[in-house]
LUMDREN-297085 format. One line per 4 residues: their letters; for each residue z, x, y of C-alpha. Coordinates in nm, 3 decimals, decimal comma. Each point is the difference from the previous one (the first is absolute). Example, Ala and Ser with C-alpha at 12.3 -4.5 7.8 and 13.67 -1.06 7.14 Angstrom:
REM residues 2
as> 0,780 1,230 -0,450; -0,066 0,137 0,344
This chain:
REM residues 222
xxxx> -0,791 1,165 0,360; 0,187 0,131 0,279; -0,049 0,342 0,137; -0,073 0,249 -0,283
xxxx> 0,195 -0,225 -0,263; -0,230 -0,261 -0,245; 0,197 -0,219 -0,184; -0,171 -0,203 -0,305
xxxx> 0,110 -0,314 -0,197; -0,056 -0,004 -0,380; 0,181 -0,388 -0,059; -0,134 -0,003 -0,390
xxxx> 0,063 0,364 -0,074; 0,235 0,048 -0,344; 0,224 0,288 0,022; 0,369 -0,050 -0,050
xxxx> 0,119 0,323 0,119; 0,082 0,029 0,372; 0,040 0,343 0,051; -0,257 0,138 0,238
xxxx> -0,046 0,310 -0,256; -0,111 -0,200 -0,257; -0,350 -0,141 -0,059; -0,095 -0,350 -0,122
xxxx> 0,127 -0,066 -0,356; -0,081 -0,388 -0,028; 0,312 -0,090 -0,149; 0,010 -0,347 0,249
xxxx> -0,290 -0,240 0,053; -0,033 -0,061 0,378; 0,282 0,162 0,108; -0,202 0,192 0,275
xxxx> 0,043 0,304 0,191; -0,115 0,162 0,351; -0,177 0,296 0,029; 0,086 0,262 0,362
xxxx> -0,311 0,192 0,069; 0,023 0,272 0,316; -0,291 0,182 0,174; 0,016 0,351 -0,038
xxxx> -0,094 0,252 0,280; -0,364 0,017 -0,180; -0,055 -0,356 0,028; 0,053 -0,083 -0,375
xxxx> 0,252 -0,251 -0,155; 0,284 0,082 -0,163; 0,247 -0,204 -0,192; 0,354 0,036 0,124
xxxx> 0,214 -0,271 -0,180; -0,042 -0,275 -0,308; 0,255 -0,318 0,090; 0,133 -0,193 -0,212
xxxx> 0,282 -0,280 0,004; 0,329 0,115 -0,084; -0,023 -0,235 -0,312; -0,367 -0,073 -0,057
xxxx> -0,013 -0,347 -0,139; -0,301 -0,143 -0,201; -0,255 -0,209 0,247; 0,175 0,080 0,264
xxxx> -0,285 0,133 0,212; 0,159 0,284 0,207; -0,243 0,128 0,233; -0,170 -0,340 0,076
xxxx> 0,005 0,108 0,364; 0,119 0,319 0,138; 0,067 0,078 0,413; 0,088 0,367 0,134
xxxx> 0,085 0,103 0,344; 0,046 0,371 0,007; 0,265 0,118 -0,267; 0,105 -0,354 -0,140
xxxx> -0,179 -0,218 -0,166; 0,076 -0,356 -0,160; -0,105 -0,143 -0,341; -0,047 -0,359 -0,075
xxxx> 0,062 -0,118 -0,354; -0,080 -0,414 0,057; 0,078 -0,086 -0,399; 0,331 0,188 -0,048
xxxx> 0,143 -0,307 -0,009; 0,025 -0,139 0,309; -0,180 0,342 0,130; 0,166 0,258 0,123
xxxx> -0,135 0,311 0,310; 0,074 0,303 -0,082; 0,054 0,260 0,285; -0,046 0,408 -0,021
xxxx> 0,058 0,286 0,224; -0,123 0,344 -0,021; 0,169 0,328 0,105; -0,165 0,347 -0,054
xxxx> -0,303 -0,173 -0,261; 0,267 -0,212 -0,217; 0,006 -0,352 -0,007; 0,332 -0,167 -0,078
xxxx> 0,107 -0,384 0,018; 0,168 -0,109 0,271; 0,039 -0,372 -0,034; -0,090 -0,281 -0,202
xxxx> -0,041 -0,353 0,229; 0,018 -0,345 -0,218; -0,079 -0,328 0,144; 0,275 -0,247 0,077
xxxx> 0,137 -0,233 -0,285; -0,134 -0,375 0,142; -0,421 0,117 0,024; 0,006 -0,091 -0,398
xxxx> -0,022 0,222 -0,304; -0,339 0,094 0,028; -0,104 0,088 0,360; -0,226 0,292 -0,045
xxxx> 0,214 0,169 0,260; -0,209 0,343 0,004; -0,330 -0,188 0,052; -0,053 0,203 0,236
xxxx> 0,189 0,271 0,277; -0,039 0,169 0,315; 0,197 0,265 0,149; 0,061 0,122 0,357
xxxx> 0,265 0,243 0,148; 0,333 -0,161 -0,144; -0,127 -0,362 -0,056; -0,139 -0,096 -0,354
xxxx> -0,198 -0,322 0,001; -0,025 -0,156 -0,382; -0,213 -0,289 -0,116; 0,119 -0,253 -0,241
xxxx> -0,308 -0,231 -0,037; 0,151 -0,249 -0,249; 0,351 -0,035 0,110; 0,066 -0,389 0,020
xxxx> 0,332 -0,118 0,213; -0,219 -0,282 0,120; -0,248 -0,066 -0,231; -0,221 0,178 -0,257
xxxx> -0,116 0,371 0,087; -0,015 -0,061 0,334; 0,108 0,322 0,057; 0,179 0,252 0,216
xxxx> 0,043 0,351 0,201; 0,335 0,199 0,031; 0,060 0,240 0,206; 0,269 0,269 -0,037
xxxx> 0,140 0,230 0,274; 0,094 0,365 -0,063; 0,336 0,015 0,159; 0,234 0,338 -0,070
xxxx> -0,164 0,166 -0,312; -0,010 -0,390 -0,182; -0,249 -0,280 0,025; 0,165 -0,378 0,055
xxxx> -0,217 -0,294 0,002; -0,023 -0,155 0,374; -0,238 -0,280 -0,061; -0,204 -0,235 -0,168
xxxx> -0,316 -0,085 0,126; -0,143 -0,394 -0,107; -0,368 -0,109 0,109; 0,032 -0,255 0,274
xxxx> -0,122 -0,297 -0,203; 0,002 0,153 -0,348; -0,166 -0,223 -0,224; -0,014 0,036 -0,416
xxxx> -0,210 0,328 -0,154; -0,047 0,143 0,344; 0,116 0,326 -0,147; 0,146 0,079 0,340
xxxx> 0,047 0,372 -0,045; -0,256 0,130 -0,202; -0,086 0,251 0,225; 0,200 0,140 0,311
xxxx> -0,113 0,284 0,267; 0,306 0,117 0,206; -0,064 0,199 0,313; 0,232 0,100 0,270
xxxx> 0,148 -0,343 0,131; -0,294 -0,256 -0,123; -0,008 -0,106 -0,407; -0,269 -0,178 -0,159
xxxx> 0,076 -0,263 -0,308; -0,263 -0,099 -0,235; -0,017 -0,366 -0,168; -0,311 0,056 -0,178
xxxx> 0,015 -0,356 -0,178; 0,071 -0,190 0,328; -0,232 -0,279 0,074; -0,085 -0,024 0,427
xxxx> -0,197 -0,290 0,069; -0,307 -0,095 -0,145; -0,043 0,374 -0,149; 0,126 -0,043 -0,383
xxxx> 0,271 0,308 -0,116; -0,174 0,251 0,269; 0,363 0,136 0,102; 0,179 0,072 0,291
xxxx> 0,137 0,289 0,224; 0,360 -0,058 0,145; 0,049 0,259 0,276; 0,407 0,080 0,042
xxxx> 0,100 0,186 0,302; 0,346 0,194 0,020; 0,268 -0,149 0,211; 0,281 0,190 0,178
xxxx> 0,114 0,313 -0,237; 0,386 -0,126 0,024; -0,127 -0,328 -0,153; -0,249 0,140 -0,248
xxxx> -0,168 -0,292 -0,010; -0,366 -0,085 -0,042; -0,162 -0,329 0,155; -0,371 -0,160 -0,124
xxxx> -0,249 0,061 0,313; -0,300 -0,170 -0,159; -0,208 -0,110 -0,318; -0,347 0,167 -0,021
xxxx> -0,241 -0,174 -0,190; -0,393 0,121 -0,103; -0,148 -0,211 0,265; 0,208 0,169 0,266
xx> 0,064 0,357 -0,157; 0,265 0,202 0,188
């Protein structure tokens, strides 16, 4: 939600048609949509928009995690192949896509980039909790910079000491200058696959680069 705006995932809804003045017609298994809900003046919701990819592929789960900051929003589709986010912008109640961000081509074929997203100002944070440059699903964030009218791809974001089926990236929460990286499958000491919470903070904005301030772990919670 943000504001007046409530954005909703359907990842295993059917329709094939993307048009936002169409409804449903199950024609794709999975393909998934997002549904834009705005509060009227009387307090009731109304829907504004039905997303769908430009190409809505079976299984490919768009709308496994949504993120909206005012009039853009980002879609994460994590099994369009590699996964794929998906970003929108409204102007006077129509949403139209913008942008469509991919993962690099070394994180492996199946990185479930779209895992999960987070959006804040001009910076789009995107989860890709199996990508595996060093070993299997350890996983990873990028983060993408809105520069004039375009988004470019600034960084990659690795756990510290990723380790195999961490999952790094299954969940992000971007606010203002600080980023949060989930590795739900990582293993601290002594506590089984009880996950972890890497805490990025923003470096210099010429350098656009984001450095690891600490691990945060169940037994000493943030």
């Amino acid at each position: 939600a943000s504001g007046d705006t409530l954005v909703v995932g359907a990842p295993f809804e059917d329709g094939s048609v993307r048009s936002t003045a169409h409804a449903p017609d199950d024609g794709t298994k999975d393909s998934g949509a997002v549904y834009v809900f705005v509060r009227e003046p009387s307090g009731a919701l109304r829907q504004e928009a039905y997303l769908k990819a430009e190409a809505p592929r079976e299984n490919a789960e768009f709308g496994w995690s949504v993120a909206s900051d005012g009039d853009r929003l980002v879609v994460g589709s994590n099994l369009d192949g590699s996964g794929s986010a998906h970003v929108f912008e409204r102007q006077n109640g129509a949403w139209s896509r913008v942008k469509v961000l991919t993962p690099d081509a070394v994180g492996g074929n199946t990185q479930q980039f779209g895992a999960a997203v987070a959006l804040a100002g001009d910076t789009i944070a995107v989860g890709a909790s199996t990508e595996t440059t060093l070993s299997t699903e350890r996983g990873a964030i990028y983060i993408f910079e809105r520069g004039t009218g375009d988004y470019a791809s600034v960084v990659k974001l690795k756990a510290k000491t990723p380790g195999p089926l961490d999952w790094f990236g299954s969940a992000v929460v971007l606010s203002n200058e600080m980023l949060i990286g989930v590795a739900t499958g990582a293993i601290p000491s002594g506590l089984a696959s009880s996950g972890v919470l890497h805490v990025f903070m923003r470096g210099k904005p010429s350098t656009c680069l984001w450095r690891g301030t600490t691990r945060c772990r169940p037994t000493s919670p943030c």
